[in-house]
N, C-alpha and C positions, 0 to 999 in steps of 0.2 A: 160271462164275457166270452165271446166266439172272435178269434178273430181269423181273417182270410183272404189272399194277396197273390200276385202276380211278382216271381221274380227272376227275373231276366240275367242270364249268364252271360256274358258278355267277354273279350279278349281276342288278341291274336292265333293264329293257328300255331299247333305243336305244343301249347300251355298245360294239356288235360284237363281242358273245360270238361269234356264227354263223362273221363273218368269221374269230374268232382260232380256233375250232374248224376251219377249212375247211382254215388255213392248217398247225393244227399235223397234221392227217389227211393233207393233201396233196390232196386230193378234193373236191368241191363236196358234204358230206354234209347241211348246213343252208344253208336259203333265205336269201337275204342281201337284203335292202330298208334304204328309208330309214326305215320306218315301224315303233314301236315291238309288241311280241307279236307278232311276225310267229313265234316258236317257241312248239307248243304240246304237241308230246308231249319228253319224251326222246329224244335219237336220238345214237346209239352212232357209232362210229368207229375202228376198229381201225388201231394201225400196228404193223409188225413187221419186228423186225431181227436179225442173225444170235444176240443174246445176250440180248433183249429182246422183249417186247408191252406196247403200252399201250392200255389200252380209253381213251377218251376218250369223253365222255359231256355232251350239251350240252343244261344244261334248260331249262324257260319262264324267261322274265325275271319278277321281285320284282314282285308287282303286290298292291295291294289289291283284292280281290277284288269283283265286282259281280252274277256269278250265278255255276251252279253250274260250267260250263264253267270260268272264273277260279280256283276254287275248286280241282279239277282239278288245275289248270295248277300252282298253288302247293303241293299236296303233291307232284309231280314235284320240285320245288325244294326244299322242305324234308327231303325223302327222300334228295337229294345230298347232305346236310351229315356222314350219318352212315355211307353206304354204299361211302366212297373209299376207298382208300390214299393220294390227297394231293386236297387241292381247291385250285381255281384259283375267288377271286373277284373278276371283272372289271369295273374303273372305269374312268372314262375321264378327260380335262382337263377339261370342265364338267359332270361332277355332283357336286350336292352329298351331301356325305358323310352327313349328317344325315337324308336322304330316306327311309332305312327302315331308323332305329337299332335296329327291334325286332329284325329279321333278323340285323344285324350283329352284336347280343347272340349270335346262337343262333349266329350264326358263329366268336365268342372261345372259347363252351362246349365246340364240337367237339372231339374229341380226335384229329384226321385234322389231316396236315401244312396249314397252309392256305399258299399263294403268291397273293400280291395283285397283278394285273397291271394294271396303268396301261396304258389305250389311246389312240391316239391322239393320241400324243405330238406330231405332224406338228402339231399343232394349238396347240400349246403353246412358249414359249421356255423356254429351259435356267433362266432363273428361278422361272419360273412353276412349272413343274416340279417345281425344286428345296421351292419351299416345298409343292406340294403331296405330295412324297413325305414331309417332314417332318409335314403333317396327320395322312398315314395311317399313322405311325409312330407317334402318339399313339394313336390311334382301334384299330389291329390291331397291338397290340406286337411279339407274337411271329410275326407272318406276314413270310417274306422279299417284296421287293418287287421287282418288275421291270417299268420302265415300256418299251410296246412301239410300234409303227406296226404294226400285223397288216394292213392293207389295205396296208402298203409290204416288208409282211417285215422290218420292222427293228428286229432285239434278240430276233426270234422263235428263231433257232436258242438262244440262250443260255438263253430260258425253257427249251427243250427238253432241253438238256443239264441244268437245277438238276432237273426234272421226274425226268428218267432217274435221277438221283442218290438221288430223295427213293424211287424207288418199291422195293419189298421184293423179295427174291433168290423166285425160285417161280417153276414151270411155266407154257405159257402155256394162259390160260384157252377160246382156241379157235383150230379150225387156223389155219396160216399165211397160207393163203387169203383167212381172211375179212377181208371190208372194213368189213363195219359186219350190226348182229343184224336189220336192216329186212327184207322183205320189197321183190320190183319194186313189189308193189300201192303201197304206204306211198310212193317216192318219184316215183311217175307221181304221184297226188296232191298231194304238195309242189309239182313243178314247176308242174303246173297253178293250187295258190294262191298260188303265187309269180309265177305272170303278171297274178294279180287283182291283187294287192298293186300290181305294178308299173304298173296299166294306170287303177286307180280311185282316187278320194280320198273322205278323209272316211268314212263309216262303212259302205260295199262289203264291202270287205276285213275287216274284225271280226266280219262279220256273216254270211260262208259258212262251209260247210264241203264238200271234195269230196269222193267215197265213189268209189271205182273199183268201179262192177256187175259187169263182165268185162273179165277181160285173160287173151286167147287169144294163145302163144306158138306161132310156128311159127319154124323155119332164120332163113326168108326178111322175116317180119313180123311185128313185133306187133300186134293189135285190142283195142283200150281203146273201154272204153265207161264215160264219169265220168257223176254228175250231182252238180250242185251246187247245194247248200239254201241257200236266203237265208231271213229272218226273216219278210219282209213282199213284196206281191205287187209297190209301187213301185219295190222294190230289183232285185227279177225283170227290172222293164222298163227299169231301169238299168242292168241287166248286161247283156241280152241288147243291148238298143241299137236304135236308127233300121234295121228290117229284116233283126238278128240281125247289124250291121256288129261291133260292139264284141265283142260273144261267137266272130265269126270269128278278128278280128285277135288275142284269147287262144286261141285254139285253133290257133291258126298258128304262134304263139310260143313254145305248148308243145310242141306237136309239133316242133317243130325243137332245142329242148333234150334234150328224149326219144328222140332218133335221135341225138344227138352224146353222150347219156347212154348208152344202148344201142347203140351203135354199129350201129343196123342199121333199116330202113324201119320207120314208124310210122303204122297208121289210126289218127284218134282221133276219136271221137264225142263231145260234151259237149248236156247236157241240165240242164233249170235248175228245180227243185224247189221250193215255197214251203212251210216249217213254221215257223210263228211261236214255238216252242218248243221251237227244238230246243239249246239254250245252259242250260236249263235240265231239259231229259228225262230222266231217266235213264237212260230204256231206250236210244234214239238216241245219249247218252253214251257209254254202254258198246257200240253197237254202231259207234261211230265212233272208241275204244280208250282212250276217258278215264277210264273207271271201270272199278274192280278188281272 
């Protein structure tokens, strides 16, 4: 018996979907920060075992939406509700459940197995806990609950095992091989806005996007050549910093996860772009992969 499934991580932003997704892939496939929308497309993650695949599938965080980019981001979301064989919707010990009752509607309506994963348990006492599994026993009746630590691994194999359980007998849907449907281009990029996230505060990081122009593989090296669009020209001089200091020390950052990512030497070029429009463009949406 093979069995092999689609399952959709699903929740509000700042829950450590990313984390619970990295941990159940085994792989760094999603950008991990402290800072909320740090996930903006979909991004896949295949794991496979001798009688099993599970696509695992991690989308933007539950946001009300402010332009079209947001906009975007939420039909990724809403699109997971219907296109699983089971979903996982991830809370954590402080938020509140009430936050985005509209979504949690469309989430009872689903007819996909739902598992409700409690994070960040670490943070919580076996009280606390207690009554809040009982909240969201109210709140999602029929979803099993399983509260985790995914930044400690603890309780993660057991989610793993109900998962395996919920998911339907069938072939797998791509070779054995595969680790995730991305492209190198798609996670040079990540990396790189995952050094912004880590490096900026305040409104930096919500406000780029990286575009990888070329990336030249040889044996011995890869050349990446990003540039990255900010909104406005003051964000430009925030990024790039006192003499291009602050735009090195990301480009040093990246480039050294990008060599431990790729296991092999990394040129990396970055260039710093200003389009006060690009969040709500269409055309720049869809050539940055948000629009269908």
């Amino acid at each position: 018996m093979h069995k092999s499934g689609f399952v959709n991580i699903i929740g509000n932003p700042n829950v450590g979907k990313s984390t619970l997704m990295n941990d159940l892939v085994g792989e760094r496939i999603s950008i991990i920060t402290s800072k909320a929308q740090t996930t903006r497309h979909r991004i896949m993650g295949i794991v496979n075992g001798e009688d099993f695949q599970i696509v695992y599938s991690d989308t933007p965080g539950v946001l009300k939406p402010n332009y079209r980019l947001q906009e975007s981001m939420l039909r990724f979301s809403t699109g997971a509700l219907t296109d699983a064989d089971v979903l996982l919707y991830v809370t954590d010990t402080v938020e509140q459940y009430d936050k985005h009752l509209d979504f949690i509607e469309k989430v009872k309506r689903t007819p996909v197995p739902v598992v409700l994963v409690i994070n960040k348990i670490d943070l919580s006492t076996p009280e606390q806990l207690e009554r809040l599994v009982e909240q969201w026993k109210g709140v999602l009746p029929e979803a099993d609950i399983v509260p985790v630590s995914a930044l400690n691994h603890f309780n993660v194999e057991n989610l793993f095992r109900l998962i395996l359980e919920k998911l339907p007998e069938g072939e797998p849907y791509y070779p054995k091989d595969t680790l995730t449907d991305k492209p190198l281009r798609f996670f040079a990029s990540e990396i790189i806005r995952e050094k912004i996230f880590l490096t900026y505060d305040k409104e930096i990081p919500y406000s780029v996007e990286v575009v990888i122009e070329e990336y030249k593989e040889t044996p011995s090296i890869d050349r990446i050549r990003a540039v990255i669009y900010v909104a406005r020209d003051s964000q430009k001089g925030i990024l790039i910093g006192h003499k291009g200091t602050r735009l090195k020390r990301v480009g040093m950052a990246a480039r050294e996860d990008l060599e431990d990512f790729l296991q092999k030497k990394v040129f990396l070029e970055l260039f710093v772009k200003v389009n006060d429009e690009w969040r709500d463009n269409e055309k720049l949406l869809r050539k940055f992969g948000y629009e269908n």
